[in-house]
Structure formats: C-alpha cells, structure tokens
C-alpha positions as CSV (number, residue, x, y, z in Angstrom):
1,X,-27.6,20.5,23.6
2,X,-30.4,22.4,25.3
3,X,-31.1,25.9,26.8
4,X,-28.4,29.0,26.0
5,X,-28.0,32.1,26.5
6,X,-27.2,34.2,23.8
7,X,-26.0,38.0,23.7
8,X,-26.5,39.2,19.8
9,X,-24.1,42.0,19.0
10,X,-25.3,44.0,15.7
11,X,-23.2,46.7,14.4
12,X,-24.7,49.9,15.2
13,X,-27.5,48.5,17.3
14,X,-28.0,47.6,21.5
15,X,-27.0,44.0,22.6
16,X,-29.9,42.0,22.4
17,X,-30.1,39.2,25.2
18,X,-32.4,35.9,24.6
19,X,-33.0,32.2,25.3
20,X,-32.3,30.1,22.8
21,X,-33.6,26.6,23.2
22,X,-32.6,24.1,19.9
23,X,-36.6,22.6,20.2
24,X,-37.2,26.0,19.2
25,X,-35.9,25.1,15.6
26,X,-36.5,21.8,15.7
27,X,-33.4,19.8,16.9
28,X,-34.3,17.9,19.8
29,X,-32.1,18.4,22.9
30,X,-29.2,15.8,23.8
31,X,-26.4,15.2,26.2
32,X,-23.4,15.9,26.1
33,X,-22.4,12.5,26.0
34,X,-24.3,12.2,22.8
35,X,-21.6,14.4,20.9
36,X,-18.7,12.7,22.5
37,X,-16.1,11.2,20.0
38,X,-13.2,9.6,20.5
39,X,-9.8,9.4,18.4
40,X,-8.9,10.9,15.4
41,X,-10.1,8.2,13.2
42,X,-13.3,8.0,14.9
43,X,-14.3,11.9,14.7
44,X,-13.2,11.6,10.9
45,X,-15.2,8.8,10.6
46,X,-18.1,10.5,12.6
47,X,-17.8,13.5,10.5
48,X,-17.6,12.2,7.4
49,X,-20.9,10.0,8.1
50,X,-22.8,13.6,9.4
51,X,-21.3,15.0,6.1
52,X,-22.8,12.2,4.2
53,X,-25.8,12.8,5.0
54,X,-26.1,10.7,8.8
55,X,-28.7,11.7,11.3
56,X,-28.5,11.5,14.7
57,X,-27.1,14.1,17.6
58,X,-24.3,15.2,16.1
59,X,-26.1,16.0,12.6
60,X,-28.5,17.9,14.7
61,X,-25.5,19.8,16.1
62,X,-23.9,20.6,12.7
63,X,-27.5,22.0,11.4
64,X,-28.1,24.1,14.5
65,X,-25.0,26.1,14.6
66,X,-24.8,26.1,10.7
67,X,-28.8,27.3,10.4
68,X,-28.1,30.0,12.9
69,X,-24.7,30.9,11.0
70,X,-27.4,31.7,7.5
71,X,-29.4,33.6,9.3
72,X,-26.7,35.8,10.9
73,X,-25.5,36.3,7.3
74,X,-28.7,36.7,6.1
75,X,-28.9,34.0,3.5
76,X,-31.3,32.6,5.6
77,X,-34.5,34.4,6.9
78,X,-34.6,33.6,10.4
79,X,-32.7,30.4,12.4
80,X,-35.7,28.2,11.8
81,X,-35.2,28.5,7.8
82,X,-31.5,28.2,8.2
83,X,-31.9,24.8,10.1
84,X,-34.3,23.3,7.4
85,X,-31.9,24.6,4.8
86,X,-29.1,22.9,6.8
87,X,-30.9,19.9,7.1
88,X,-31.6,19.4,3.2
89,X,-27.9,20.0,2.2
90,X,-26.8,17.7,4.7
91,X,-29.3,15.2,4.6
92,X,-28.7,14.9,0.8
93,X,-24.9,14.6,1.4
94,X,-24.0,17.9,-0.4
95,X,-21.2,18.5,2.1
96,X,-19.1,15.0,1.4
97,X,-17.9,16.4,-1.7
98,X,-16.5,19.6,0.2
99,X,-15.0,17.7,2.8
100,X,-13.3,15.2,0.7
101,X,-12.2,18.0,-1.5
102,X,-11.0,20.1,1.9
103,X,-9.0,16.9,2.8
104,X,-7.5,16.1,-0.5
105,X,-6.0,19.8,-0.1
106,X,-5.1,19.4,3.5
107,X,-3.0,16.0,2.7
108,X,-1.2,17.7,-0.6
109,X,-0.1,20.5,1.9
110,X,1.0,18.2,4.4
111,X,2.9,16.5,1.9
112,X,4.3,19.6,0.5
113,X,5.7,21.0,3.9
114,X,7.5,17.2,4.5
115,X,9.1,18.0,1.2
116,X,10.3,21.6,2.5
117,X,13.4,22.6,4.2
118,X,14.5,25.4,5.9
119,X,12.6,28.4,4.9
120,X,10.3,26.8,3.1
121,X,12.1,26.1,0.0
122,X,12.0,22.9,-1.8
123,X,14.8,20.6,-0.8
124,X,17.2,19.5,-4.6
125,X,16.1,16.1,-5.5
126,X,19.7,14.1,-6.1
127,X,19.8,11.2,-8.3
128,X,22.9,8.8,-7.9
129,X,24.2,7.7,-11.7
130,X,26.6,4.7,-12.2
C-alpha cells in the first residue's frame, strides 16, 4: 500500500481530487506481496487471525479502508479518527465474533440450498418401514 489517487464524489458538491498516502493516517506502507494469500484455507485463516485482533500488513489494510469507510459515513470525524477507531475494534478482536457469526450463517445456507430441489422447494424426506 502506498500513494493513491482518490476522486471524492459528494452529492451536490464538485469532485474533489487528492493524494492519499496511508502514512498519512498512520499505516505504514507495504508491498503488494505483503497482502498476498494463498488458498482458501489460508485467507480464512489469515482473516480470521486479522479479525482476532493480528497485526501486521494485512490488519493495516483492513483498518485503512474500514477508517476511511467511518469517515465517509460520518461516524468517524476525519480518516485519521476512523483508522484509530478501526484499530481499537480490531485490535481488541471485536470483529471475531461477527465473522464467526457471518460464517455460521453462510454454512446453514449452504446447507439449506444442498437440501433444495428444483425451484427451491424442500425435497420430501422418505423413510423406508419394514
């Protein structure tokens, strides 16, 4: 992560054009190759460590984008008080419990659709009797 350009587009208002540099909130800058997973298992396992409350490049990625995304929606003063925000929630693992509970859901629905025929109706359970 370093250096981007942004182009901020407010309803009623001119583009506004700027710089935005992550050392400017606080996150250092990394490579690319810092953020690179792998597999399936491996981002999960990545993710759920960030979500935890890990630190490292890929924490520092979460908080950026995340501290920019309370600003935009005003919860958060400015980016620099959205990335500290960011940072305590995740640093203190607040984010494990949604994840787990966001995965819990996504497996029951996953199970629900193998259960699912045609059209999405339930398929008649049949129980053989001697």
């Amino acid at each position: 992560m370093g250096p981007a350009d942004v182009v901020e587009v407010t309803a009623g208002a001119a583009p506004r054009r700027y710089s935005l540099d992550p050392k400017d909130v606080g996150i250092p800058r990394c490579t690319v190759e810092d953020l690179k997973g792998g597999d399936a298992a491996l981002n999960a396992a990545i993710l759920r460590d960030v979500f935890g409350g890990a630190r490292g490049p890929v924490a520092d990625a979460l908080n950026l984008n995340a501290g920019y995304a309370l600003a935009a929606a005003e919860v958060a003063v400015d980016p620099r008080e959205g990335v500290a925000m960011a940072q305590e929630a995740q640093r203190a693992g607040k984010a494990a419990g949604v994840l787990e509970a966001w995965a819990a859901l996504s497996q029951k629905e996953a199970a629900a659709e193998r259960g699912a025929g045609a059209g999405g109706q339930q398929q008649p359970q049949v129980a053989a009797t001697a």
